[in-house]
DSSP file (Angstrom, degrees, kcal/mol; ACC not computed):
  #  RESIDUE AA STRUCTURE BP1 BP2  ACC     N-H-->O    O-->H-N    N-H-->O    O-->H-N    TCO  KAPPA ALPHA  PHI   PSI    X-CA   Y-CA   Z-CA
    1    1 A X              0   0    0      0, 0.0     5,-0.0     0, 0.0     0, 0.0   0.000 360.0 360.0 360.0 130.7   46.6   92.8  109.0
    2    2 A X     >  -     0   0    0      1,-0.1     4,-1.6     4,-0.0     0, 0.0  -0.015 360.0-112.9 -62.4 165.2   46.9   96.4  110.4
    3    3 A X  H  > S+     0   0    0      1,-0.2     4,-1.2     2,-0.2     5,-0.1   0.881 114.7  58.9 -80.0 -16.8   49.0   98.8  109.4
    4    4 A X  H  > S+     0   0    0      2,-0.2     4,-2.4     1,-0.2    -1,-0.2   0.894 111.8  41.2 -41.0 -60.9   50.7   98.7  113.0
    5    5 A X  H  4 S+     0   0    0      2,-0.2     4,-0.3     1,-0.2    -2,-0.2   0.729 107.5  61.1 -76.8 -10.5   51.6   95.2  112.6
    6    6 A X  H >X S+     0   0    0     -4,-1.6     4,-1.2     2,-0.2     3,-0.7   0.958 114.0  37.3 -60.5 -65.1   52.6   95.6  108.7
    7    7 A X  H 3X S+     0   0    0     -4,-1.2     4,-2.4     1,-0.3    -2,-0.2   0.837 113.3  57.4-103.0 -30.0   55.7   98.3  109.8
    8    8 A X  H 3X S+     0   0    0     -4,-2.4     4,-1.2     2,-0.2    -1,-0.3   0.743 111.2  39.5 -69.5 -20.5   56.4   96.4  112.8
    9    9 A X  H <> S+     0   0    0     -3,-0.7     4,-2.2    -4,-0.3    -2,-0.2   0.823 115.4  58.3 -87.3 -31.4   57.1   93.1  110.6
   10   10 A X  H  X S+     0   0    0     -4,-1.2     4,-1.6     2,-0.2    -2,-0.2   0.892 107.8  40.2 -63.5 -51.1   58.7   95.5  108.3
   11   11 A X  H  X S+     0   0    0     -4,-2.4     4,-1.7     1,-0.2     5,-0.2   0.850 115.9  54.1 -52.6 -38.3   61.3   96.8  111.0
   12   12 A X  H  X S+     0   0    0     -4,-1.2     4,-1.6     2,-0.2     5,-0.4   0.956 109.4  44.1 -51.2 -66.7   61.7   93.4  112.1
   13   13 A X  H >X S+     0   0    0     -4,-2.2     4,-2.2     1,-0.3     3,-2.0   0.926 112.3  55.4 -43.1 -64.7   62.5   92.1  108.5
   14   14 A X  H 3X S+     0   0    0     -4,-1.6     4,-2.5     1,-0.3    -1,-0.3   0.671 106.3  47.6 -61.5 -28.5   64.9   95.1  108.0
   15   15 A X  H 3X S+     0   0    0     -4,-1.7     4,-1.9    -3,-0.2    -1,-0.3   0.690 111.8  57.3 -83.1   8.5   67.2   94.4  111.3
   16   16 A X  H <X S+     0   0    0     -3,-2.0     4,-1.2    -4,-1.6     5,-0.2   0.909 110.4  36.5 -66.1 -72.3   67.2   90.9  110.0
   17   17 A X  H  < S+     0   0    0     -4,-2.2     4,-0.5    -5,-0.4    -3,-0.2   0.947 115.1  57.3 -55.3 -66.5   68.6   91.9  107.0
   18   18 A X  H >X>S+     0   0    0     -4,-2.5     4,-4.0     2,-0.2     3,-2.5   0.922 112.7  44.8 -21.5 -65.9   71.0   94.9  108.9
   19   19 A X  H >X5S+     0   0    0     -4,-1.9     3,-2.7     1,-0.3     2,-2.4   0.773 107.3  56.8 -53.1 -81.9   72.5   92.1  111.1
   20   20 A X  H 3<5S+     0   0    0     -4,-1.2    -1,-0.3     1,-0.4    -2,-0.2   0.297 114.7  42.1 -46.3  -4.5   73.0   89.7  108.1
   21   21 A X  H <>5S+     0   0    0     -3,-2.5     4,-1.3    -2,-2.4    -1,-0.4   0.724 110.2  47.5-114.9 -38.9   75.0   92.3  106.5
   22   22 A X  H <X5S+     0   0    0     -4,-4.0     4,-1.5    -3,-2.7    -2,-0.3   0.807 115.2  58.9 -61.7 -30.5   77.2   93.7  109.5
   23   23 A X  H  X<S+     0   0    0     -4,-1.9     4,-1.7    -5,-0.7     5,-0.2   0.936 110.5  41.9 -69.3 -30.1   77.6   89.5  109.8
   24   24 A X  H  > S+     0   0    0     -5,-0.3     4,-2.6     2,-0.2    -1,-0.2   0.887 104.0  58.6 -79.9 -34.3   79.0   89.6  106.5
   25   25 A X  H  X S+     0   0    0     -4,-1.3     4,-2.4     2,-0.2     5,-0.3   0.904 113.0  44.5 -43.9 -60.6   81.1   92.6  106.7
   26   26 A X  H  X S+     0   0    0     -4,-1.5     4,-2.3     2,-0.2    -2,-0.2   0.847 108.4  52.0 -60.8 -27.4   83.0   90.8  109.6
   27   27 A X  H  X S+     0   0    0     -4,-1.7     4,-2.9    -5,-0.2     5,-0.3   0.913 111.8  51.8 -89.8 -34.1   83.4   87.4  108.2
   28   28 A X  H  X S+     0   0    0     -4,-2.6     4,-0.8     2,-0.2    -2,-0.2   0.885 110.7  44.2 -44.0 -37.2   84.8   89.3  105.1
   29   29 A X  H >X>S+     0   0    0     -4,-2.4     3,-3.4     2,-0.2     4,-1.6   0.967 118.2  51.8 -72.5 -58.8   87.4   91.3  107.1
   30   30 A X  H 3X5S+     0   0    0     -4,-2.3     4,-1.8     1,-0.3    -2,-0.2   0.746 109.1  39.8 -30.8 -56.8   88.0   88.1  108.7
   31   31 A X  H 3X5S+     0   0    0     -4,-2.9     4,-0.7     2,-0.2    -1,-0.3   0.491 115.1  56.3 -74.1 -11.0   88.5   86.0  106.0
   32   32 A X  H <<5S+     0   0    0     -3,-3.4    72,-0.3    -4,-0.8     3,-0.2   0.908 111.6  50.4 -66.7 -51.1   90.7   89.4  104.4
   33   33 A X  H  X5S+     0   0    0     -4,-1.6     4,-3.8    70,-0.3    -2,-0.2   0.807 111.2  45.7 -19.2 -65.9   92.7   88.8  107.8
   34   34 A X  H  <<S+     0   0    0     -4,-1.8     4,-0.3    -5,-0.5    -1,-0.2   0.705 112.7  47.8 -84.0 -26.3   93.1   85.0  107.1
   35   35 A X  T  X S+     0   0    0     -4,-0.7     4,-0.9    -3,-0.2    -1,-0.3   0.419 110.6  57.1 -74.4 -22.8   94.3   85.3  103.3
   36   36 A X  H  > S+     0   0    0     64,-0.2     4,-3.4     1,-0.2     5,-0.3   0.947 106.1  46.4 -85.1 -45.7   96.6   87.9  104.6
   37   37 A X  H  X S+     0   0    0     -4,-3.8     4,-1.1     1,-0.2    -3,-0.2   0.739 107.0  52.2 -52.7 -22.5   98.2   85.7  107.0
   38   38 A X  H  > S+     0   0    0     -4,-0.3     4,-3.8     2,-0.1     5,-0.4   0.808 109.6  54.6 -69.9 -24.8   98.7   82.9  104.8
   39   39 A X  H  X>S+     0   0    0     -4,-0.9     4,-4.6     1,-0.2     5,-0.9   0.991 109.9  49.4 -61.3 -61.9  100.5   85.8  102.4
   40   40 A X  H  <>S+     0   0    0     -4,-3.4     5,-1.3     1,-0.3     4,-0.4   0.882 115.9  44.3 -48.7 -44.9  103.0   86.8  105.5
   41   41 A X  H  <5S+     0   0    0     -4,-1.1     4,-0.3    -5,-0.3    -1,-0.3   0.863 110.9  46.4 -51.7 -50.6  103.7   83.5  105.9
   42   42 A X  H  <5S+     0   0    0     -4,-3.8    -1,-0.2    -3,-0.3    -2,-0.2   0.773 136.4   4.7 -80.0 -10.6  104.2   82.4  102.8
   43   43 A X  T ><5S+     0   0    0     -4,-4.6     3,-1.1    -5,-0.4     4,-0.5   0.712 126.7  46.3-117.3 -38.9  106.5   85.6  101.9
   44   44 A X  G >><S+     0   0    0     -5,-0.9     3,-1.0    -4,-0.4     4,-0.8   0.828  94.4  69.6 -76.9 -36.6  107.1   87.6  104.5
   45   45 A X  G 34<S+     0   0    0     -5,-1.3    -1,-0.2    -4,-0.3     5,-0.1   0.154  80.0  77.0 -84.2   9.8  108.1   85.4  107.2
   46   46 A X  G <4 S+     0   0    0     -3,-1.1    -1,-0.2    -6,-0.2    -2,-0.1   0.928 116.7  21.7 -71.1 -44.8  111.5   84.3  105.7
   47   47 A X  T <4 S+     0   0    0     -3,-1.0    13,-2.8    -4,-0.5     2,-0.4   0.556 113.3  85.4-114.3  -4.9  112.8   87.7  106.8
   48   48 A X  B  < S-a   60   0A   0     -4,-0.8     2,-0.2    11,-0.2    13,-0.2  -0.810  71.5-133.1 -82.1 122.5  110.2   88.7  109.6
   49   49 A X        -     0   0    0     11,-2.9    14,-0.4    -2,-0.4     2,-0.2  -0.466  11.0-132.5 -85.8 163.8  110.6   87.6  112.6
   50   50 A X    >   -     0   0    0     -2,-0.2     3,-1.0    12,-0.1    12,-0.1  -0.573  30.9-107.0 -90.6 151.9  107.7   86.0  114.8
   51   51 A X  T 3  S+     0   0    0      1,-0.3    -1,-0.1    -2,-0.2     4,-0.1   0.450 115.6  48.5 -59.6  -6.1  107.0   87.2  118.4
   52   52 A X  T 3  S+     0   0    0      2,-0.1    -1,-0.3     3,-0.0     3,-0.1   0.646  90.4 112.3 -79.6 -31.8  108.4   84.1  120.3
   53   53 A X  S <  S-     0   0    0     -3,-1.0     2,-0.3     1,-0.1     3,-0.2  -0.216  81.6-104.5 -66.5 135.8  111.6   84.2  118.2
   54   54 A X        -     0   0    0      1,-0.1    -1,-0.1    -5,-0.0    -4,-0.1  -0.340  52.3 -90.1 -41.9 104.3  114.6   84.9  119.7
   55   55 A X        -     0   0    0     -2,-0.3     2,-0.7     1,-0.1    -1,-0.1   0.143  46.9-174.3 -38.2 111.2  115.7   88.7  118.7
   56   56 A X    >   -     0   0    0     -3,-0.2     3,-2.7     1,-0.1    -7,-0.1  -0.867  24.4-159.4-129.2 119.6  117.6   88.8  115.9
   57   57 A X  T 3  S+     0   0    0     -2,-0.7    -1,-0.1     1,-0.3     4,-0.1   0.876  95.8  61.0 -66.5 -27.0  119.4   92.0  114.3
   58   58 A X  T 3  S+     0   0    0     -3,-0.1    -1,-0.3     2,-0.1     2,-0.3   0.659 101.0  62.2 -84.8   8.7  119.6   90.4  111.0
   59   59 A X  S <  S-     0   0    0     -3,-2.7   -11,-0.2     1,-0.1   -12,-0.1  -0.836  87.4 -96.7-110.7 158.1  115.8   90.0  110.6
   60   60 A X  B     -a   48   0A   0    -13,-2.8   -11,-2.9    -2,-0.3    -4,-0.1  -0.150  50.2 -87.2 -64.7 165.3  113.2   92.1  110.3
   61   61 A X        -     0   0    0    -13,-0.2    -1,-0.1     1,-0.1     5,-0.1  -0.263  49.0 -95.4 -77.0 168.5  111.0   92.9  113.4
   62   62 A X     >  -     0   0    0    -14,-0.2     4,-1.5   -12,-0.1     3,-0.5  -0.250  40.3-120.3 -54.4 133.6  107.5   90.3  114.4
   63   63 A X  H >> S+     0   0    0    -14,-0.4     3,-2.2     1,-0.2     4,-1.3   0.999 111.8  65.4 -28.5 -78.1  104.3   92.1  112.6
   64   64 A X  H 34 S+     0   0    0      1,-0.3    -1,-0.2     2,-0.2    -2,-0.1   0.662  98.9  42.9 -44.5 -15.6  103.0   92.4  116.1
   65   65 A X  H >4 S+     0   0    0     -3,-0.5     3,-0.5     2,-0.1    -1,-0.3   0.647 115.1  55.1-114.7 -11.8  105.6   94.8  117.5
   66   66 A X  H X< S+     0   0    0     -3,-2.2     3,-5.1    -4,-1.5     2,-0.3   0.966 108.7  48.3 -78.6 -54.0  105.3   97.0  114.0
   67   67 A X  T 3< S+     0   0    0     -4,-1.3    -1,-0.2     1,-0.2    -3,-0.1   0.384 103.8  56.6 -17.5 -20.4  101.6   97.3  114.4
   68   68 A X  T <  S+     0   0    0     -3,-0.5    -1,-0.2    -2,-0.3     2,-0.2   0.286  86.3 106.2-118.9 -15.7  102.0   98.3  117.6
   69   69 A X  S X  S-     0   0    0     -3,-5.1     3,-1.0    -4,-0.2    -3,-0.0  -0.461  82.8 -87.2 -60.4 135.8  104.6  101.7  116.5
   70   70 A X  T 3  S+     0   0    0      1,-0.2    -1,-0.1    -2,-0.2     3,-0.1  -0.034 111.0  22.0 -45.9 147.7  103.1  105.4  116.7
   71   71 A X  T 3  S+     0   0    0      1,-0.1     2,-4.7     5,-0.0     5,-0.3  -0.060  80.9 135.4  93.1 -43.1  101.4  106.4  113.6
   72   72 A X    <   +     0   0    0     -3,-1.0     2,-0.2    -6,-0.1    -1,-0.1   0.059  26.0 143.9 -86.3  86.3  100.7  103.1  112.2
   73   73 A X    >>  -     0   0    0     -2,-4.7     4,-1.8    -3,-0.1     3,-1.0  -0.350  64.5 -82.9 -85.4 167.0   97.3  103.2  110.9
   74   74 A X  H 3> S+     0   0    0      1,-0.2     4,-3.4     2,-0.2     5,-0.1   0.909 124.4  50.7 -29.4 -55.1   95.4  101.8  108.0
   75   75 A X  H 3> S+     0   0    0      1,-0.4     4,-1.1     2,-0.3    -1,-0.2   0.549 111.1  41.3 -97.3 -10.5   96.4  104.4  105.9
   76   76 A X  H <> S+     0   0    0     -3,-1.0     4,-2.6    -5,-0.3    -1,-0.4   0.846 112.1  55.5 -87.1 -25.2   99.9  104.4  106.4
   77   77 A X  H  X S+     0   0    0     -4,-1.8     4,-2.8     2,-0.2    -2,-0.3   0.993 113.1  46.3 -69.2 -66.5   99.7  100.4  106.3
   78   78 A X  H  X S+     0   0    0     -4,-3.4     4,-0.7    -5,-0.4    -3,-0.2   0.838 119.2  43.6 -55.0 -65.0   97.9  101.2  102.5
   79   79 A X  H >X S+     0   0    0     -4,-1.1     3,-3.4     1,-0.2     4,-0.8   0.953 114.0  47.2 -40.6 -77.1  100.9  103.8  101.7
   80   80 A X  H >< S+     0   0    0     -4,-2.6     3,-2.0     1,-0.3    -2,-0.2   0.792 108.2  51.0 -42.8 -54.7  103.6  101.8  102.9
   81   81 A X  H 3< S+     0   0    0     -4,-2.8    -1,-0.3     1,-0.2    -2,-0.2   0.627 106.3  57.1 -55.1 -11.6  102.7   98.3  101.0
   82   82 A X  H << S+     0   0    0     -3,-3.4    -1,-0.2    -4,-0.7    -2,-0.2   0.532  97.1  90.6 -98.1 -13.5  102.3  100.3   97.2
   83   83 A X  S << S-     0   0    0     -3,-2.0     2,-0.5    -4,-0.8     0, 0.0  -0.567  82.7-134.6 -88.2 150.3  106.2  101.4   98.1
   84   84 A X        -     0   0    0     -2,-0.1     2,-0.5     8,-0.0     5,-0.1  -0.797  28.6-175.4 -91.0 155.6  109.0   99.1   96.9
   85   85 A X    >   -     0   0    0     -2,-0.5     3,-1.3    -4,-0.1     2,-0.4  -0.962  33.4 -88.3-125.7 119.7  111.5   98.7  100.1
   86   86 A X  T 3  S+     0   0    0     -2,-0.5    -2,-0.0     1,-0.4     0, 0.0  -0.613 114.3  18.2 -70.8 108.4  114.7   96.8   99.5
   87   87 A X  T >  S+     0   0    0     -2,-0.4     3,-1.4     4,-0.0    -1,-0.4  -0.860 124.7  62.0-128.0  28.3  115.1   93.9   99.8
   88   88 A X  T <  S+     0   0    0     -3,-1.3     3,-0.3     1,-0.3    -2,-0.3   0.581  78.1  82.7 -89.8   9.9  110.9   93.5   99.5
   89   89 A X  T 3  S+     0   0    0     -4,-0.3    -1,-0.3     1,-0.2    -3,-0.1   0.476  76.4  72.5 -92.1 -10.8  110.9   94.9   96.2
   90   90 A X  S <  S+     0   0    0     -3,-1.4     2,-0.8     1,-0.1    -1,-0.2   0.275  96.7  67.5 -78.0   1.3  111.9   90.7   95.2
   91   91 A X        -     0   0    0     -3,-0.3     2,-0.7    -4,-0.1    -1,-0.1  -0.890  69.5-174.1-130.4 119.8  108.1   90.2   96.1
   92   92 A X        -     0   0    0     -2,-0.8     2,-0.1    -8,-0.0    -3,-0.1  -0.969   8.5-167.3-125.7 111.7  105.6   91.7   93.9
   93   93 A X        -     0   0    0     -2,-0.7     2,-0.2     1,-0.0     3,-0.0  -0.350  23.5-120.8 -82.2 176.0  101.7   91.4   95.3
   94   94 A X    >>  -     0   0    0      1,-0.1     3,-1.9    -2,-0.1     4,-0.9  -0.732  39.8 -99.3-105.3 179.2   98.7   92.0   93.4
   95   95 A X  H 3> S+     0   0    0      1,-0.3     4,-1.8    -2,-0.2     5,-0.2   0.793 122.0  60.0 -67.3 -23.5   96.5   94.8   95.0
   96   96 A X  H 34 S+     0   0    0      1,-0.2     4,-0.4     2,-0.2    -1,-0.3   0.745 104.8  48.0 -81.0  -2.7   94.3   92.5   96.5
   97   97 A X  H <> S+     0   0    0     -3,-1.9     4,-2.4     2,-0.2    -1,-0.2   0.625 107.5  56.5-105.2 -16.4   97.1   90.9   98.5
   98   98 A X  H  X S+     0   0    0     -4,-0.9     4,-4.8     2,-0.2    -2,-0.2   0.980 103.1  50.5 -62.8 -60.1   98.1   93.7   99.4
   99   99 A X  H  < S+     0   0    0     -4,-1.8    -2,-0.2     2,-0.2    -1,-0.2   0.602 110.5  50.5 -11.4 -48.9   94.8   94.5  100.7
  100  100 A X  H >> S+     0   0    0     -4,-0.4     4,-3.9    -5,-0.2     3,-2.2   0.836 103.0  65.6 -72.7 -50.7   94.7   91.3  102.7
  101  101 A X  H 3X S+     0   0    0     -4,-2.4     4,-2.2     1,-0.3     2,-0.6   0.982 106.5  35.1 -44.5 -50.2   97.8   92.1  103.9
  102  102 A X  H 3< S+     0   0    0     -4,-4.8    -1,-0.3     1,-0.2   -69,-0.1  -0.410 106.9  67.0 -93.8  66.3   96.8   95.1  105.7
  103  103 A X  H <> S+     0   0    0     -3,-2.2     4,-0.9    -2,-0.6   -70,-0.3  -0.175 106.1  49.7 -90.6 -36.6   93.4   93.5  106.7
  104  104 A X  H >X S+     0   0    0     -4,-3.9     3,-3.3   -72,-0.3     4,-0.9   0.945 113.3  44.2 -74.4 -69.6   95.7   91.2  108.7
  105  105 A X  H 3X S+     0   0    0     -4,-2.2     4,-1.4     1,-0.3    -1,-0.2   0.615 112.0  46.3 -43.9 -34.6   97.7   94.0  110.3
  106  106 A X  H 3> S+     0   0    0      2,-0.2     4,-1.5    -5,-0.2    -1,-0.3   0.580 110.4  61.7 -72.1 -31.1   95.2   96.2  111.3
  107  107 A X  H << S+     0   0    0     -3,-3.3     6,-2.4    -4,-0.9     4,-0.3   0.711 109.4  40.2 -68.7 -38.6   93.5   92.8  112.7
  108  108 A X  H  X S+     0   0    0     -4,-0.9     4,-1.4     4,-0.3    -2,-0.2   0.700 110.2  53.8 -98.3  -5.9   96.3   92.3  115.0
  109  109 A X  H >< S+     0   0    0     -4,-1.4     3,-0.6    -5,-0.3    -3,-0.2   0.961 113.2  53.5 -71.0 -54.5   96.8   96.2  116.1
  110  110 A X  T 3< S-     0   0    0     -4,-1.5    -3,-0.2     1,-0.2    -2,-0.1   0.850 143.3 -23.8 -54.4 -32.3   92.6   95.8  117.0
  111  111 A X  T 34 S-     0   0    0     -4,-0.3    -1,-0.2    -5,-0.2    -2,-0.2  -0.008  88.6 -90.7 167.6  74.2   93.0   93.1  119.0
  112  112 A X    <<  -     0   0    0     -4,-1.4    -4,-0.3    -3,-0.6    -3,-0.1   0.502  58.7-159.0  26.6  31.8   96.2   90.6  118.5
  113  113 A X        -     0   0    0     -6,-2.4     2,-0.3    -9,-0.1    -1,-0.2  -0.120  11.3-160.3 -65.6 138.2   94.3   88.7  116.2
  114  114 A X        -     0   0    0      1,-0.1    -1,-0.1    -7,-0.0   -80,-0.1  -0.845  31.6 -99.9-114.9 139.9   95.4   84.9  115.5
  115  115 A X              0   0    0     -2,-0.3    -1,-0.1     1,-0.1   -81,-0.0  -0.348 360.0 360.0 -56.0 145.7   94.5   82.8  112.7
  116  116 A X              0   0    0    -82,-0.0    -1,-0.1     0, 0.0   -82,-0.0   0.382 360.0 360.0-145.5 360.0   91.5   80.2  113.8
């Protein structure tokens, strides 16, 4: 085999592998995304409200309309979840749920993402 066709099988191998790793990077955020939404649900959604529900002063606002406030980026998401806030300070995550948590949010500011 020449040494032409050697580095040409070799680039070939290597965007093999490149894709297979950007494929993995996405199904991870995804699946970061999809563990964070079961977490809002199972905690968060007592006192959040959801974006078809009927506006209610005594709940907190849908995910989807905070996501969607100036400023609120990754890195305030990451600040804000390590703070306690009353009355969320009764819910203690571990850092990795936290983590999920803001993989979901940051998943529906990019593009209104829905569990599937």
């Amino acid at each position: 085999m020449s040494l032409v066709k050697i580095m040409k099988f070799h680039k070939i191998i290597m965007l093999g592998i490149a894709g297979l790793v950007g494929y993995a990077a996405i199904a991870h955020a995804e699946d970061a995304a999809s563990r964070g939404a079961a977490i809002v649900d199972e905690w968060c959604r007592m006192c959040h409200l959801q974006t078809a529900d009927t506006p209610d002063p005594d709940m907190a606002p849908a995910f989807e309309k905070i996501v969607r406030r100036e400023g609120r980026d990754e890195p305030y998401f990451a600040r804000f979840i390590q703070e306690d806030h009353f009355p969320m300070t009764t819910f203690r995550l571990f850092d990795h749920e936290k983590a999920d948590v803001v993989a979901y949010l940051m998943a529906l500011q990019r593009d209104g993402w829905t569990r599937r």
